[in-house]
C-alpha positions in Angstrom: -34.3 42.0 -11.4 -34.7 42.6 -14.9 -32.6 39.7 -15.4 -34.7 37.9 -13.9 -37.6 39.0 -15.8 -35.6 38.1 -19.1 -35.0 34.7 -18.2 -38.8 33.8 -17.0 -40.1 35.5 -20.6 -37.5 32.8 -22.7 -38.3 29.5 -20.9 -41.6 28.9 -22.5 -40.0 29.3 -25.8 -37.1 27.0 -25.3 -39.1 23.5 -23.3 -41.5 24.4 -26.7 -38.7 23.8 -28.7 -37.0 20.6 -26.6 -40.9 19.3 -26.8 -40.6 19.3 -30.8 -37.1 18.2 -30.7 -38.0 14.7 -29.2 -41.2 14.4 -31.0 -38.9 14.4 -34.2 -36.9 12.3 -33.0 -38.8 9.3 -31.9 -40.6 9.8 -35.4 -37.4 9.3 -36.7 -37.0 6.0 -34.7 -40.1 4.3 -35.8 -39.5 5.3 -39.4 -36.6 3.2 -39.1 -38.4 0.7 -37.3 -40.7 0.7 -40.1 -38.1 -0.4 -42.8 -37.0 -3.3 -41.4 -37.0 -6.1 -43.8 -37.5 -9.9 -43.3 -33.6 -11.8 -44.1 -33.6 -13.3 -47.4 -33.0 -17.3 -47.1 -33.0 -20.6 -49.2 -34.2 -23.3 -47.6 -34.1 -27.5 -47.8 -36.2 -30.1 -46.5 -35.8 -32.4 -43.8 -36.6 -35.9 -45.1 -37.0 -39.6 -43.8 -34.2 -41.8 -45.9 -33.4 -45.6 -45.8 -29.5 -45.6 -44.3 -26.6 -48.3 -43.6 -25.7 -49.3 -40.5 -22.1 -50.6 -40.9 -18.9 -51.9 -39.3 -15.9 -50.8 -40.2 -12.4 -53.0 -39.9 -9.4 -53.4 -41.9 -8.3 -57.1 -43.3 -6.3 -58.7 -45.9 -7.3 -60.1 -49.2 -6.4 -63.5 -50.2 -6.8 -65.8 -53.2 -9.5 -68.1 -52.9 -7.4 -70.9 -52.7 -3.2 -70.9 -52.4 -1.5 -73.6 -53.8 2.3 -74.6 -53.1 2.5 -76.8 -55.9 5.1 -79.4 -55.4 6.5 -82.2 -57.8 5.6 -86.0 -57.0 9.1 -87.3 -58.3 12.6 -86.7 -58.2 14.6 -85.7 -61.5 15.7 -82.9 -63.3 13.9 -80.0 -65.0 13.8 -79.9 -68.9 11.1 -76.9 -69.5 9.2 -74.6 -67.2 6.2 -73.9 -69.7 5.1 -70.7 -67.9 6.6 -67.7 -65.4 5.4 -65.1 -62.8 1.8 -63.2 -63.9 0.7 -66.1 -66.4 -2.8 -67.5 -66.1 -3.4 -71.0 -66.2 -6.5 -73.5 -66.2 -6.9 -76.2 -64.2 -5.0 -78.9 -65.4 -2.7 -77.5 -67.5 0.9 -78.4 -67.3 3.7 -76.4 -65.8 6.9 -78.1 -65.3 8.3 -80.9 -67.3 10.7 -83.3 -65.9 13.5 -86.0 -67.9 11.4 -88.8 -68.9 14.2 -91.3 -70.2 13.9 -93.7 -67.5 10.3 -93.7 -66.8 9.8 -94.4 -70.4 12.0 -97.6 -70.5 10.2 -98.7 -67.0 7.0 -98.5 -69.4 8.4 -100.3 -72.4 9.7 -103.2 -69.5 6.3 -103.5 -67.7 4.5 -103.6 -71.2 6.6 -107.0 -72.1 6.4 -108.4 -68.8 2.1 -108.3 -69.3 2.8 -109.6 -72.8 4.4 -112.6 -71.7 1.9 -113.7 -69.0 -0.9 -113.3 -72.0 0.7 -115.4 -73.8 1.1 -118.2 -71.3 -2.7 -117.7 -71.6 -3.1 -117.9 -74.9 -4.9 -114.0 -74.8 -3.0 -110.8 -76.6 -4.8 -108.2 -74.2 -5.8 -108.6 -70.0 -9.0 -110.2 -69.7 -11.8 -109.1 -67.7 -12.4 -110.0 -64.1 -15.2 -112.4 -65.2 -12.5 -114.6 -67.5 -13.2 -118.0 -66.8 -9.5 -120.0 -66.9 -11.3 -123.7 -67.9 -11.1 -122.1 -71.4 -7.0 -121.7 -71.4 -5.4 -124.8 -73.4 -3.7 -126.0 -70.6 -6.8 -126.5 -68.1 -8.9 -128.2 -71.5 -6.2 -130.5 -72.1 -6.0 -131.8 -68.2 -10.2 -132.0 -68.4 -10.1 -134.0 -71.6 -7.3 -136.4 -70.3 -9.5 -136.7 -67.1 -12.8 -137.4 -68.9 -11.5 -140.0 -71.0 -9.6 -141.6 -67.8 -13.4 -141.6 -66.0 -14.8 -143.5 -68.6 -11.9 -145.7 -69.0 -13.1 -146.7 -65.2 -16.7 -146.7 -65.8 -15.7 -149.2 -68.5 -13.4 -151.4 -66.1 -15.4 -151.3 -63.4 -18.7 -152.3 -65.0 -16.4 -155.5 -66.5 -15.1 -156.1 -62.9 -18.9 -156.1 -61.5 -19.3 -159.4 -63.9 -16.1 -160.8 -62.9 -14.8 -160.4 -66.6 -11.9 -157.8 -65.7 -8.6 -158.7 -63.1 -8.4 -156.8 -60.0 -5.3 -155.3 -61.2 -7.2 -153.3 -64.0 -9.6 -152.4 -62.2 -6.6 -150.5 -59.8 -5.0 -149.3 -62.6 -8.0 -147.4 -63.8 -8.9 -145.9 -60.4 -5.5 -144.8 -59.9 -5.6 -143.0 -63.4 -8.4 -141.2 -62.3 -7.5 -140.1 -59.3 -4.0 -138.4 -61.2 -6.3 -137.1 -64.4 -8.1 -135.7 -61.5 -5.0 -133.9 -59.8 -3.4 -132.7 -63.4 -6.7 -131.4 -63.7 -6.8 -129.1 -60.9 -3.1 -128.4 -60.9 -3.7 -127.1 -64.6 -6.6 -124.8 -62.7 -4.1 -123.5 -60.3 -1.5 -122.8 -62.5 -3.7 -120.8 -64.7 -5.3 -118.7 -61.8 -1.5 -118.4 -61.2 -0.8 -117.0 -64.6 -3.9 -115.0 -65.0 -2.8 -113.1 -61.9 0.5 -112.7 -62.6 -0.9 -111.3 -65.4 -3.7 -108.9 -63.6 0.1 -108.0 -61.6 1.6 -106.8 -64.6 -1.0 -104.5 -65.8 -0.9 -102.8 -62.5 3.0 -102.4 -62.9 2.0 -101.2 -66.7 -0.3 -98.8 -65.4 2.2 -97.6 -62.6 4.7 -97.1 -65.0 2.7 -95.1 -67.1 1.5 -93.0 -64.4 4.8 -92.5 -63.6 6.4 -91.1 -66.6 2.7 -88.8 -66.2 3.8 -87.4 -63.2 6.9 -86.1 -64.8 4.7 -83.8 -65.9 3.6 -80.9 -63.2 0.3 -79.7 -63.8 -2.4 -77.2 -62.3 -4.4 -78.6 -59.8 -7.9 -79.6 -60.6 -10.8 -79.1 -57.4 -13.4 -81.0 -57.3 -15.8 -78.3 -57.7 -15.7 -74.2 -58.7 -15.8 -71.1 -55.8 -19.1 -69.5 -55.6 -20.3 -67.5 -58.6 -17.4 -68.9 -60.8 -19.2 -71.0 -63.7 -16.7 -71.4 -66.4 -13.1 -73.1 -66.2 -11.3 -72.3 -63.0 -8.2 -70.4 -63.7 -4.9 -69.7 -61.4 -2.5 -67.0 -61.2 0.9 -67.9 -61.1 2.7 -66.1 -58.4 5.9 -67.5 -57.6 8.1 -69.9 -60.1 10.5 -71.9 -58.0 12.4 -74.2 -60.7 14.8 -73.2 -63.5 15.8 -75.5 -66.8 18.5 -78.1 -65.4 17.4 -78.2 -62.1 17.5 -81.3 -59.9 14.6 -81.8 -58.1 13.3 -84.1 -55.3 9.8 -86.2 -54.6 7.7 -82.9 -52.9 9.8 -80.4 -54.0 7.8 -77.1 -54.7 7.9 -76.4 -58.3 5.6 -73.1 -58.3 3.3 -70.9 -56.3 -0.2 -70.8 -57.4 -3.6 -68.7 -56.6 -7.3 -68.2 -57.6 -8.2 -64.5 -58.1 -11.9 -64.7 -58.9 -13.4 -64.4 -56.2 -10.7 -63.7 -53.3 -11.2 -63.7 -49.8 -11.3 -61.2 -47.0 -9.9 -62.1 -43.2 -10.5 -59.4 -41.1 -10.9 -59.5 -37.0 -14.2 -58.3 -35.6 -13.7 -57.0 -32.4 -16.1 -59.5 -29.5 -19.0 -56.8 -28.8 -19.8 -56.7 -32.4 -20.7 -60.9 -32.5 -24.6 -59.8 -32.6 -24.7 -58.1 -35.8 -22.2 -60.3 -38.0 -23.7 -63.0 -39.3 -23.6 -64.8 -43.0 -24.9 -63.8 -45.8 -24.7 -59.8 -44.8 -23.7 -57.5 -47.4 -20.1 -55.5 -47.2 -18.1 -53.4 -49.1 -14.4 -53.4 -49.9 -11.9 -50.2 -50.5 -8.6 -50.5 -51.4 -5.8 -47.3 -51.8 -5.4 -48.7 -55.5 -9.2 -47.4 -56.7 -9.8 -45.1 -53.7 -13.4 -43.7 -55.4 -14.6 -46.8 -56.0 -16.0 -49.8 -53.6 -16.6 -53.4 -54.5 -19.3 -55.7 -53.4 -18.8 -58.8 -51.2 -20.7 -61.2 -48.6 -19.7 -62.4 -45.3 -19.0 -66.2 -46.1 -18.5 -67.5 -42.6 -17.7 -66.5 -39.0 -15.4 -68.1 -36.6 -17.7 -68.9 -33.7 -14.5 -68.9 -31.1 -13.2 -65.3 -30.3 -8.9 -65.4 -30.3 -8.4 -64.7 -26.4 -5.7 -62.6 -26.7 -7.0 -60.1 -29.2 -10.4 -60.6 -28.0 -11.5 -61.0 -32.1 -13.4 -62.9 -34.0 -13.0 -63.7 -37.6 -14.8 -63.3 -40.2 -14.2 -64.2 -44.2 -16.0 -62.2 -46.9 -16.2 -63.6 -50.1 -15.1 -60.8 -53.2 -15.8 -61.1 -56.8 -12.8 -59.9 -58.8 -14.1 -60.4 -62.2 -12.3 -57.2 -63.7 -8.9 -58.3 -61.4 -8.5 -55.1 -59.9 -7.7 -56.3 -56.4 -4.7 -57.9 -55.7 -3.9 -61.5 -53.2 -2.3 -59.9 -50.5 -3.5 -56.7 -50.2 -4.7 -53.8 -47.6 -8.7 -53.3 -47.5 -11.0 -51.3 -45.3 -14.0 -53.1 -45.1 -17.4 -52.2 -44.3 -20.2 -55.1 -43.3 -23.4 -53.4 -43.7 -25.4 -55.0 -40.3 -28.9 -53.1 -41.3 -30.8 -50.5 -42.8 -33.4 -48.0 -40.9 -34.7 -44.5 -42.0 -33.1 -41.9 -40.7 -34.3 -38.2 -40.6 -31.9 -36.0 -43.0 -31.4 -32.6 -43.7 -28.6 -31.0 -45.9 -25.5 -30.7 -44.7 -25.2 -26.5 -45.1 -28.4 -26.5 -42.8 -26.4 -27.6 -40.1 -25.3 -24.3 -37.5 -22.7 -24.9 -34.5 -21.7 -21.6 -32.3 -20.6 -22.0 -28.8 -20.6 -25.3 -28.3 -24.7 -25.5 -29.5 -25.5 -27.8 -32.6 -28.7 -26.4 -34.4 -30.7 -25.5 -37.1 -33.4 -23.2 -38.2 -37.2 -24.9 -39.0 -39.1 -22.3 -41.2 -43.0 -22.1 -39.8 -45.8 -19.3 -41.5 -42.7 -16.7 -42.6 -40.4 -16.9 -39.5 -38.0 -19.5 -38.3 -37.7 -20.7 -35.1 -33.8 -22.4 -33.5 -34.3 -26.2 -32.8 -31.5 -27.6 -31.1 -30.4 -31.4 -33.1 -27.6 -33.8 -32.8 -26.2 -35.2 -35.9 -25.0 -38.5 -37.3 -23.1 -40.0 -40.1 -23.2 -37.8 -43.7 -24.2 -38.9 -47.0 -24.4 -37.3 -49.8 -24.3 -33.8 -49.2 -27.0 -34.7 -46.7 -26.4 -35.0 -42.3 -28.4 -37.5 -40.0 -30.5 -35.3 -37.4 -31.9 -35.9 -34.1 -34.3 -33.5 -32.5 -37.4 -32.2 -32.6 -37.8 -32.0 -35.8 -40.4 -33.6 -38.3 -40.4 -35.4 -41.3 -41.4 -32.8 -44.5 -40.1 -29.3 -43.0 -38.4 -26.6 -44.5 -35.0 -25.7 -43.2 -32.8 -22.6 -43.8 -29.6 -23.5 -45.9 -28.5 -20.3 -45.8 -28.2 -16.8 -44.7 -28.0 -18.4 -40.9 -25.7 -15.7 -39.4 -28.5 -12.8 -39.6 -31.3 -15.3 -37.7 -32.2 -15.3 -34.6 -35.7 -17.2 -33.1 -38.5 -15.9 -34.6 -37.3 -13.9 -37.4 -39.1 -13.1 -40.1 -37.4 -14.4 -43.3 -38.5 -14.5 -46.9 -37.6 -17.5 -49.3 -35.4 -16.6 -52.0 -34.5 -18.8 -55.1 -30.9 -20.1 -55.3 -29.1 -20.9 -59.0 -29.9 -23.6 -60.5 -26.5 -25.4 -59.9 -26.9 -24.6 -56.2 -30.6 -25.3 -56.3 -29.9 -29.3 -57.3 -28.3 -29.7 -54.1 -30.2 -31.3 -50.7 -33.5 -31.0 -52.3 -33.7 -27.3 -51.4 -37.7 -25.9 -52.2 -37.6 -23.4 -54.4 -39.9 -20.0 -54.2 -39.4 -16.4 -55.6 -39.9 -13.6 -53.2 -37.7 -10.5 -52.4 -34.5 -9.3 -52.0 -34.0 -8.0 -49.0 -30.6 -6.3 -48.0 -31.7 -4.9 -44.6 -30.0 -4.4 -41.0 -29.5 -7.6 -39.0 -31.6 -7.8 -36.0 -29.9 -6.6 -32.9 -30.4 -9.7 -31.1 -29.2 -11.9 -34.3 -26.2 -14.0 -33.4 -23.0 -14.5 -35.1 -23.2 -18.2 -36.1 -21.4 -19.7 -38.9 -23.1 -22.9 -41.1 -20.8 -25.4 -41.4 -21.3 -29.3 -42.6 -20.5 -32.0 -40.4 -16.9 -32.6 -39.8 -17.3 -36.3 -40.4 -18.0 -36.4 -43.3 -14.5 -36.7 -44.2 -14.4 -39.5 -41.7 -15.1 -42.8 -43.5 -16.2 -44.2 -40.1 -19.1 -41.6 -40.2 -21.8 -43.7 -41.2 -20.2 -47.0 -39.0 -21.3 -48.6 -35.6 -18.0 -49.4 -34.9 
């Protein structure tokens, strides 16, 4: 009983003491509550840039033209003027072959023409005007036939008043009539000369162009590639001939090619026929300068598609003014089909856990999750699509302690940091708080194409 008694005397004392124990301790709580800080971030802005739209294939560069250049007569090689790797203009010679015999065909021809002049009584061809009444031979048969005519007008004006015989009278007809034959016999035989003589300039000249031809040159086009305005120069890739050799009529002698500009064939695969189309800018890469592009223009595209590769092709046209690309060689080549703007944020703004792609939009202190799907990269800077507009601020970094709707304060980044993705810069605090508890664990990574050079292609 007295035990009893005891017990009923303590228990007010002890729920007093319970009472002040969870009074302290829920003070305690929101104390701690209290001291919660917002996350210290940094923070870029989303903005509206002008991007490429490009295929990307692989081709071959070529010269711009590829000559085989072969000899146009048989003999035998005295001296190959140039070798492998020398640069030529057009027209310059090569290869010279023997020229013994084609001289002496020259020398022969020469005193063949000589000897018709002089039946002619000229020293050089006349002109095709030359009139052959004035050769000696066709004025002595006119002067013999005008003195024979009025021999007759004579005889026949004594026969009219019966003073001349019959027989005279005959005799001068008749000598007309053979004046008159000499005459024109002398005409033919001139005509005959003169083009025997036209003849043997002809064999001159074909003589002479022989023993030219025994000289190989460079070829000479009738007119310059695009964008090339001085002399037109060739590469010489292959030399075929050595001193000594006997060579035939079309014989190749050398290999030659332009390098300024050179061609590009690549195949286009079918579905990509609506975007190609002349004119449209492209870029080249090549494993020999791997940071650096070069320029080029589609120059024409095959309007039939190959039926068993279902492609297309397409030549771009490369200036190689510094000869850094090489006839012959690998390229990855990009034809740009169109620029649009594109929404872009930087890359380290970018946040993919568990199979979610997003990123955090800072609005009056807090930031809100906005789920995005991105594109090609450029430039430290990622092609987004979502609900997010032109001019906002997004967090760059400091993602893995956010959640939606957590408060956050904007902290400055180093300079060297602060150059990057066009971050806005703003002092505030410091804050080294407690995550919240319903903060995820995300990790910001950048797109993992941008080491994908067909990140910012169509194809």
């Amino acid at each position: 009983m007295n035990a009893l008694r005891w017990l009923l005397a303590l228990a007010p004392i002890v729920g007093l003491s319970w009472l002040s124990g969870c009074t302290h301790e829920a003070d305690e709580l929101s104390s701690a509550a209290a001291e919660v800080k917002p996350v210290s971030v940094t923070v870029g802005t989303a903005e509206e840039r002008e991007q490429e739209l490009a295929i990307d294939i692989v081709g071959s560069l070529k010269g711009w033209e590829e000559v085989k250049l072969g000899s146009k007569k048989s003999g035998r090689v005295v001296h190959t003027l140039h070798d492998v790797g020398d640069r030529v203009q057009a027209g310059e010679p090569l290869v010279k072959l023997e020229t013994v015999n084609a001289k002496l065909a020259v020398e022969q021809a020469q005193r063949r023409l000589e000897t018709e002049l002089a039946k002619l009584g000229l020293t050089r061809p006349p002109s095709t005007e030359f009139d052959v009444r004035t050769i000696p031979t066709v004025v002595q048969a006119q002067i013999a036939l005008e003195r024979a005519q009025k021999n007759f007008a004579r005889i026949r004006e004594l026969h009219s008043r019966n003073v001349s015989t019959i027989e005279a009278f005959d005799n001068a007809e008749f000598e007309v009539k053979e004046r008159q034959a000499a005459y024109d016999a002398a005409v033919l035989n001139a005509r005959a000369t003169l083009a025997a003589a036209h003849a043997s300039r002809v064999e001159l000249e074909v003589a002479r162009q022989a023993l030219d031809d025994l000289e190989i040159r460079a070829p000479e086009p009738s007119h310059n590639p695009p964008g090339v305005a001085g002399p037109l120069v060739y590469a010489v890739t292959k030399r075929l001939v050595a001193e000594g050799q006997m060579i035939r009529e079309g014989d190749a002698v050398a290999e030659l090619t332009i390098e300024n500009p050179l061609r590009l064939w690549a195949p286009v695969p079918e579905r990509f026929s609506p975007y190609i189309a002349v004119g449209q800018a492209a870029r080249v890469h090549v494993a020999s300068h791997p940071d650096r592009s070069f320029p080029g223009a589609v120059a024409w595209v095959n309007p039939a598609v190959d039926p068993d590769s279902r492609t297309f092709q397409v030549e771009v046209s490369v200036p190689n003014d510094e000869h850094l690309l090489r006839p012959g060689g690998f390229a990855k080549l990009s034809i740009v089909v169109r620029r649009e703007p594109r929404l872009m944020v930087p890359a380290e703004a970018i946040v993919r856990f568990a199979g979610v792609t997003k990123l955090f939009v800072l609005r009056d202190g807090h930031v809100h999750a906005v789920p995005v799907e991105t594109g090609f990269e450029s430039d430290g800077r990622v092609e987004i699509e979502g609900e997010v507009p032109p001019g906002v601020q997004v967090v760059t970094t400091g993602q893995s302690q956010l959640a939606d709707g957590t408060a956050v304060v904007v902290r400055q980044r180093s300079s060297a940091a602060s150059g990057q993705a066009g971050e806005v810069n703003s002092s505030g605090p410091h804050s080294d708080g407690p995550p919240p508890a319903a903060a995820e664990a995300p990790s910001a990574a950048p797109n993992p194409s941008a080491a994908d050079p067909k990140a910012r292609s169509i194809y």
